[in-house]
FIPAMAR-391398 format. One record per residue (C-alpha): residue number from 1; residue in one letter; x, y negated, z. Coordinates in nm, 4 decimals. Layout:
N
<node num="NUM" residu="A" u="X" v="Y" w="Z"/>
...
This chain:
205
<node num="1" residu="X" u="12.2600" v="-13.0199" w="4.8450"/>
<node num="2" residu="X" u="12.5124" v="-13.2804" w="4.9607"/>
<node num="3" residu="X" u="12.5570" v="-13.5897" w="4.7634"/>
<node num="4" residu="X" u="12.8870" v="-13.6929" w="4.6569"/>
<node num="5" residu="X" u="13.0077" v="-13.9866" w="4.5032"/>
<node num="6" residu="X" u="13.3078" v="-13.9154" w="4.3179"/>
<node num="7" residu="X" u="13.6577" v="-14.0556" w="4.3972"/>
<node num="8" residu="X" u="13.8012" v="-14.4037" w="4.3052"/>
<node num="9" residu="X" u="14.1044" v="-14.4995" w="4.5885"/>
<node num="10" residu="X" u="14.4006" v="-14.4783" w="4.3329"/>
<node num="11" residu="X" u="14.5601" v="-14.7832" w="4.4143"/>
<node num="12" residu="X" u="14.3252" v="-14.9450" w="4.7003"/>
<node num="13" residu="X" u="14.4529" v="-15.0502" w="4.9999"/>
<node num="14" residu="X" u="14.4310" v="-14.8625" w="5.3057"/>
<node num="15" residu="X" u="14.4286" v="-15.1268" w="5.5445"/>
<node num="16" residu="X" u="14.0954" v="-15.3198" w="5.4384"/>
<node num="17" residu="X" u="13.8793" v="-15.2008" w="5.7714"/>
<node num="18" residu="X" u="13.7012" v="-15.0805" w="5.5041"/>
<node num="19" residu="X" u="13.7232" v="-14.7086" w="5.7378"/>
<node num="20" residu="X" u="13.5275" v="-14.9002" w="6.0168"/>
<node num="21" residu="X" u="13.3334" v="-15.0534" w="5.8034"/>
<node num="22" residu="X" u="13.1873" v="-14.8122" w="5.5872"/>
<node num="23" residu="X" u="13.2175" v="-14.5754" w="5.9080"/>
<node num="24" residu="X" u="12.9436" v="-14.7925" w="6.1156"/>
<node num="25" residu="X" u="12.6710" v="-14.8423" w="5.8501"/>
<node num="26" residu="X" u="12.7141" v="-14.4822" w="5.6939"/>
<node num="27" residu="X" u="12.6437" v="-14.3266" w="6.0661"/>
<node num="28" residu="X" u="12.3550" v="-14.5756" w="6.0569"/>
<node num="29" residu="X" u="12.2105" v="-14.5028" w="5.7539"/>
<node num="30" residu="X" u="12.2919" v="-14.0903" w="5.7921"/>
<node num="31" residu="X" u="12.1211" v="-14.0699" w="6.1649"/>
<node num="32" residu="X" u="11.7711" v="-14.2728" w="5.9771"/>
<node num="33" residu="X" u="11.7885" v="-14.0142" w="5.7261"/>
<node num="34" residu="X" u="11.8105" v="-13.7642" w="5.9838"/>
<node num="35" residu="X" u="11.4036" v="-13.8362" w="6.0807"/>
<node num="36" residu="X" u="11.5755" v="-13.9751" w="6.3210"/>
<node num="37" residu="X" u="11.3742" v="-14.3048" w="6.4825"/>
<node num="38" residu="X" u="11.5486" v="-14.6149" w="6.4057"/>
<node num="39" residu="X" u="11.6734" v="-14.7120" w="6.8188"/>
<node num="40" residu="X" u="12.0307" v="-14.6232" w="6.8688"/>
<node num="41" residu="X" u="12.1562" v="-14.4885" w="7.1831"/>
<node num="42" residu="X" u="12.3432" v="-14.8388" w="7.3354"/>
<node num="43" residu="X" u="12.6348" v="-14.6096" w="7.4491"/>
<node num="44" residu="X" u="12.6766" v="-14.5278" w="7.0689"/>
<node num="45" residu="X" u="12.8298" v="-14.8734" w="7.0154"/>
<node num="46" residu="X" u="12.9100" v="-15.0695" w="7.3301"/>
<node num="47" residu="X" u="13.2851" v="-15.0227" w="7.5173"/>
<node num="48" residu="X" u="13.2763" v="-14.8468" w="7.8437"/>
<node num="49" residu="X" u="13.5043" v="-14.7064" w="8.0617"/>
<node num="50" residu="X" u="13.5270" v="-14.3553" w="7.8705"/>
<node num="51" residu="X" u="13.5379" v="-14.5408" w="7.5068"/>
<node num="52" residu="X" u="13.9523" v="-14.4631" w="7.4916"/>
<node num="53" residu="X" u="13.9199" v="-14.1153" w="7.6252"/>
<node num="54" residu="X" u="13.6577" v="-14.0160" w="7.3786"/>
<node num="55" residu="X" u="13.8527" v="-14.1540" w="7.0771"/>
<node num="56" residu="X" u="14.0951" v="-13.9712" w="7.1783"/>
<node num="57" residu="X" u="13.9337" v="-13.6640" w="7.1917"/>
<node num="58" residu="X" u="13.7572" v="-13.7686" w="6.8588"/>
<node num="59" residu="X" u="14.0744" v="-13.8317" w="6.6718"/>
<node num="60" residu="X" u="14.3269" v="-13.6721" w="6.4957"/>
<node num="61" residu="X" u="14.6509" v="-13.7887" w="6.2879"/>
<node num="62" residu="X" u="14.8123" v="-13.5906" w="5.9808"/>
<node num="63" residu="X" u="15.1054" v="-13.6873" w="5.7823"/>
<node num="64" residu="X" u="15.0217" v="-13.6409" w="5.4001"/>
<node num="65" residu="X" u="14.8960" v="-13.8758" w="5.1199"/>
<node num="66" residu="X" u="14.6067" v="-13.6277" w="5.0128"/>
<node num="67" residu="X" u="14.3034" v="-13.8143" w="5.2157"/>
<node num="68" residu="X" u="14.0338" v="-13.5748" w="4.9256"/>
<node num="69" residu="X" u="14.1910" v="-13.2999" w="5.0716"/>
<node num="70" residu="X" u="14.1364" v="-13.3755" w="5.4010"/>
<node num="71" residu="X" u="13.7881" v="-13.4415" w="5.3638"/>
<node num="72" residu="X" u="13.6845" v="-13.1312" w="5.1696"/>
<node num="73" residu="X" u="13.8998" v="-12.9015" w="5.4186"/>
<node num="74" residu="X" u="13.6810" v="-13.1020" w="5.7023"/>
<node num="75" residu="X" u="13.3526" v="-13.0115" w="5.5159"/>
<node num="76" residu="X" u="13.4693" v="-12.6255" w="5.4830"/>
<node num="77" residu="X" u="13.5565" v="-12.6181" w="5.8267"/>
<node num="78" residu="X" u="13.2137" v="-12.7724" w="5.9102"/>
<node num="79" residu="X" u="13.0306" v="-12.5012" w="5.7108"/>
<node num="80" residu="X" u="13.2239" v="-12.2372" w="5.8579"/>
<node num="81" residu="X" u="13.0932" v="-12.3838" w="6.2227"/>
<node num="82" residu="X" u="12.7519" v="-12.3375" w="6.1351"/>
<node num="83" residu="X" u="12.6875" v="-12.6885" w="5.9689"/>
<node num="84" residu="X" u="12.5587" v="-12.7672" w="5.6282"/>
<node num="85" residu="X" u="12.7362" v="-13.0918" w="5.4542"/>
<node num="86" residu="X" u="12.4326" v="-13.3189" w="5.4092"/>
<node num="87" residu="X" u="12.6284" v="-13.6374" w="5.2843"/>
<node num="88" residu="X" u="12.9807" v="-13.6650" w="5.1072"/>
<node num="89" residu="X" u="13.1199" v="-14.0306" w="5.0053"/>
<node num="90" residu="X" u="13.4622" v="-13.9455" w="4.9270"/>
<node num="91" residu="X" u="13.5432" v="-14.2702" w="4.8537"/>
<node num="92" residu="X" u="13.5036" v="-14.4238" w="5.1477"/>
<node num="93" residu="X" u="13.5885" v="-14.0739" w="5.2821"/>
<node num="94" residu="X" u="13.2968" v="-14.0320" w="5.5192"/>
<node num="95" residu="X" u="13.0964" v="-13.7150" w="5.5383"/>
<node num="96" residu="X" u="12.7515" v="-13.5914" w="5.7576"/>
<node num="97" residu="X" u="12.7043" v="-13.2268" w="5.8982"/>
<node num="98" residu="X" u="12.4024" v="-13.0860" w="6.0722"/>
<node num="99" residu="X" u="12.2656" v="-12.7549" w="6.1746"/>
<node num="100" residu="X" u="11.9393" v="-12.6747" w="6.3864"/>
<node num="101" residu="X" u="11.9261" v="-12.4606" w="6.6718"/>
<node num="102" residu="X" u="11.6706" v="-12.4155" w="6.9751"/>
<node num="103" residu="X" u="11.7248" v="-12.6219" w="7.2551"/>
<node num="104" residu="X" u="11.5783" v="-12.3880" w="7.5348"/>
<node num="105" residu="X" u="11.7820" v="-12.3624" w="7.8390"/>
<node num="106" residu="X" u="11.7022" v="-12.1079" w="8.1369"/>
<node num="107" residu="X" u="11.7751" v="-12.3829" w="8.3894"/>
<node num="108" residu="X" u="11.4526" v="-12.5925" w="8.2569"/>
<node num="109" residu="X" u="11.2235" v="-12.2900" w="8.2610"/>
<node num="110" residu="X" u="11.3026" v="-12.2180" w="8.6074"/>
<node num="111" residu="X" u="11.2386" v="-12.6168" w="8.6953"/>
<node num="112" residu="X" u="10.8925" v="-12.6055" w="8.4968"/>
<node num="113" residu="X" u="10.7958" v="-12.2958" w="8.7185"/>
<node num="114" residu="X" u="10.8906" v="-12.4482" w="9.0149"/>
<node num="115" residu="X" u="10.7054" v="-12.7692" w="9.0021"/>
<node num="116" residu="X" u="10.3791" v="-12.5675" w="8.8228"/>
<node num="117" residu="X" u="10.3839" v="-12.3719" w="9.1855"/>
<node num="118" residu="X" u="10.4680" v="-12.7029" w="9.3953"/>
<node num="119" residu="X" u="10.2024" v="-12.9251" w="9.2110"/>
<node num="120" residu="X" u="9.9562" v="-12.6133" w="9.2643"/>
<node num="121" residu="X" u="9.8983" v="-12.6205" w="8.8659"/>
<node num="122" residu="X" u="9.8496" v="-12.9913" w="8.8279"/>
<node num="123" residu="X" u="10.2201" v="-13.0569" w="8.6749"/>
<node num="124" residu="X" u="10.3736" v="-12.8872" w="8.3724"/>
<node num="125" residu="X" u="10.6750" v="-12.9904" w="8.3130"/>
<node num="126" residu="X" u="10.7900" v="-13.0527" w="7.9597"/>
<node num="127" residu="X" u="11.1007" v="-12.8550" w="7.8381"/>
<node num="128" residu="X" u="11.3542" v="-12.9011" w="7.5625"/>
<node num="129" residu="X" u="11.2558" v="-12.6610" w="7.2194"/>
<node num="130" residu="X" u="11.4355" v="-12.7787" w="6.9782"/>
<node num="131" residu="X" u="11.7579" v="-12.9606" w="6.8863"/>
<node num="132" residu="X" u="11.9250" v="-13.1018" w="6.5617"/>
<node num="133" residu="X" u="12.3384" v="-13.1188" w="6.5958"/>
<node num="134" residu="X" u="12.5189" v="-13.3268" w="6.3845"/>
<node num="135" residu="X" u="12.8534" v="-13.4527" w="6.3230"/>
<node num="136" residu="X" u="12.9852" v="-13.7443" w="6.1230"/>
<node num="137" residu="X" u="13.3165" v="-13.7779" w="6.0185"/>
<node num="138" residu="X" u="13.5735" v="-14.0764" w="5.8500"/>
<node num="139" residu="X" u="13.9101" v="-13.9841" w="5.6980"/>
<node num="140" residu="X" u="14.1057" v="-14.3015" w="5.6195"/>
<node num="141" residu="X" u="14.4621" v="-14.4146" w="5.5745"/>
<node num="142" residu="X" u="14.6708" v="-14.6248" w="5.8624"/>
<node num="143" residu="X" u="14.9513" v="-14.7076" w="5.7073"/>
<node num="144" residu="X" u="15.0217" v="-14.9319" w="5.4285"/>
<node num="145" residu="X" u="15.1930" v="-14.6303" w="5.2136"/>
<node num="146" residu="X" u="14.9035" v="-14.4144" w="5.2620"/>
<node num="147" residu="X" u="15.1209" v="-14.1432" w="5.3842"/>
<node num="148" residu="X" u="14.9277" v="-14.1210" w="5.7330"/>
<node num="149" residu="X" u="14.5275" v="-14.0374" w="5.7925"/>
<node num="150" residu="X" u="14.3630" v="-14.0684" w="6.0513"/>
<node num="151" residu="X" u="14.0391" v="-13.8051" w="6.1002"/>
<node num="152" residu="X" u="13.7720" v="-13.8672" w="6.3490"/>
<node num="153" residu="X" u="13.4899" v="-13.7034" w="6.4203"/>
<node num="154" residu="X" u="13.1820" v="-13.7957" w="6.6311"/>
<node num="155" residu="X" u="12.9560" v="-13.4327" w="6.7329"/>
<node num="156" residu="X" u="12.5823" v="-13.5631" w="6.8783"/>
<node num="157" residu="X" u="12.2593" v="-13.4194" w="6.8912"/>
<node num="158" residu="X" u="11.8850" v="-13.4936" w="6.8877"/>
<node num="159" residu="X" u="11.6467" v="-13.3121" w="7.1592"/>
<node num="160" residu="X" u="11.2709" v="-13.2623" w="7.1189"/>
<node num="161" residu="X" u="11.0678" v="-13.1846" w="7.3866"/>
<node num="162" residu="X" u="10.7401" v="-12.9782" w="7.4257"/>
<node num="163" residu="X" u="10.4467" v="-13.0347" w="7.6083"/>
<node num="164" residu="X" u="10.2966" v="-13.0678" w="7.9099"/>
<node num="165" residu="X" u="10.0441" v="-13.2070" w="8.1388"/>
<node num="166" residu="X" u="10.0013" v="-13.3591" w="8.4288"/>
<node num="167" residu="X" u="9.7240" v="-13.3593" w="8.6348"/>
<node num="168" residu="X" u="9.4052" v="-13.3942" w="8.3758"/>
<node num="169" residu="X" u="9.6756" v="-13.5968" w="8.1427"/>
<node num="170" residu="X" u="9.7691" v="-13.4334" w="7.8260"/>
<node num="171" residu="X" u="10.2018" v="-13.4714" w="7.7575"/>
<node num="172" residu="X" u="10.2056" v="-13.4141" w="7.3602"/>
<node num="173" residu="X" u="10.5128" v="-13.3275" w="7.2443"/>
<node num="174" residu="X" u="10.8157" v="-13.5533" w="7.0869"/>
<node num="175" residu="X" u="11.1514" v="-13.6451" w="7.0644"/>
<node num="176" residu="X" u="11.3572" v="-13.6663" w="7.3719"/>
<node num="177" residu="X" u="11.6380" v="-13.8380" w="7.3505"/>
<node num="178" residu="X" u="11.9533" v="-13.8383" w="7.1131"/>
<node num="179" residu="X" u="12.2799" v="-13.7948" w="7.3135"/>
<node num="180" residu="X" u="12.7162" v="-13.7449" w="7.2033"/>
<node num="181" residu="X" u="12.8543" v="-13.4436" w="7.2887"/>
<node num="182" residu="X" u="13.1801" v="-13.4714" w="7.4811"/>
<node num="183" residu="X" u="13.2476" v="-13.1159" w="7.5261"/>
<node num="184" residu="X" u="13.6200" v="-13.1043" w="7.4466"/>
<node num="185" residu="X" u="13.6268" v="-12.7890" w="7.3280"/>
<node num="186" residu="X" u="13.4208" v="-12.8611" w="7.0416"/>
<node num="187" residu="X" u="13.6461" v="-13.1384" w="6.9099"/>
<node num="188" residu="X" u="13.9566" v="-12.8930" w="6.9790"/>
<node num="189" residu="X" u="13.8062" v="-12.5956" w="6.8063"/>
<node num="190" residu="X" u="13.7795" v="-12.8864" w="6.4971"/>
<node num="191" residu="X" u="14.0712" v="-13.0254" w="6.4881"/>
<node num="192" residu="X" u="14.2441" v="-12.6377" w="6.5119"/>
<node num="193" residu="X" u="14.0356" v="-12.5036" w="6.2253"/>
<node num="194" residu="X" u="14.0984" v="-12.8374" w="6.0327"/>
<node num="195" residu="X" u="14.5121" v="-12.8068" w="6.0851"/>
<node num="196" residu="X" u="14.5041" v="-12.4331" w="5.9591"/>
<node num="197" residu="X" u="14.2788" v="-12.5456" w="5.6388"/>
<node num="198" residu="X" u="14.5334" v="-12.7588" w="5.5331"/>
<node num="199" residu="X" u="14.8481" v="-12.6419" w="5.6638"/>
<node num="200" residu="X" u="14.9293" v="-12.9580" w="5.8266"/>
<node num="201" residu="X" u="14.9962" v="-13.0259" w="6.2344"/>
<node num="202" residu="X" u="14.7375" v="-13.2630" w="6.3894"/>
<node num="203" residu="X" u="14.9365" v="-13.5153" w="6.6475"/>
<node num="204" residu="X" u="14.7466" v="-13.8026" w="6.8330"/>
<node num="205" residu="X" u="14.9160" v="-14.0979" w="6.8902"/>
């Protein structure tokens, strides 16, 4: 069931950083709640190169003084992509999405076949099995009148891998690595669902 703290922005300020803010240590606390280990990919938080160009593709603008609404049509729109709404704080208007899929990808079988035959049985390779997809979201007001919000939306996933061995040495099986998705698609299929839900026409700036 998600948890949702009810509403209390009549009157608050929209230019606090309290978006950013609350933003940072609500991913934080939603990916350790996740069973997610506690190290954070570095390229999570640290500028590079691509840091404008996925913002961009991570953010949306909409014209309207209704920041609930925008949050609740970004949770439908979530569920109706195959994620269940873990985590609602609509008053900081943040909200955390997952769904579970397998994580088995032909390519990988081939490889572990391959280097089975080249290691003549002495290497099996591990392979990706499973995968937890999540998305975290922040709706928050840019302007001092409230009349503009600014959605954005970060999609990343979790990999675990199976076993394998190598040589006489047992590879148990574990979590892989955790990883964004910058598939562009995915943020445009979002943001287009998102725009119909509330009858409003998503601009970037």
């Amino acid at each position: 069931m998600p948890t949702t703290i009810p509403s209390s922005s009549k009157g608050r300020s929209p230019l606090t950083g309290r978006g950013l803010l609350a933003g940072v240590c609500l991913i934080l606390s939603g990916l350790a709640a996740g069973c997610v280990t506690p190290t954070q990919p570095a390229e999570f938080f640290q500028l590079t190169a691509e840091s404008p160009r996925n913002k961009a593709m991570q953010t949306r603008f909409f014209e309207t003084k209704d920041e609930a609404e925008l949050l609740s049509a970004s949770a439908a729109v979530l569920q109706d992509l195959g994620f269940q709404v873990e985590e609602s704080v609509q008053d900081v208007g943040f909200l955390r999405a997952t769904k579970e899929r397998s994580a088995r990808e032909y390519g990988q079988d081939i490889g572990r076949f391959f280097a089975f035959l080249l290691s003549l049985g002495k290497f099996i390779m591990p392979v990706d099995l499973h995968q937890k997809i999540a998305a975290t979201l922040v709706a928050r007001p840019i302007n001092p009148e409230g009349t503009r919000q600014e959605v954005r939306i970060m999609f990343y996933r979790v990999v675990w891998k199976g076993d394998g061995q190598a040589d006489r040495q047992y590879i148990p099986p574990g979590q892989q690595k955790m990883e964004m998705l910058r598939d562009p698609v995915m943020y445009q299929q979002f943001f287009a669902k998102l725009s119909k839900a509330v009858f409003l026409e998503a601009f970037t700036l």
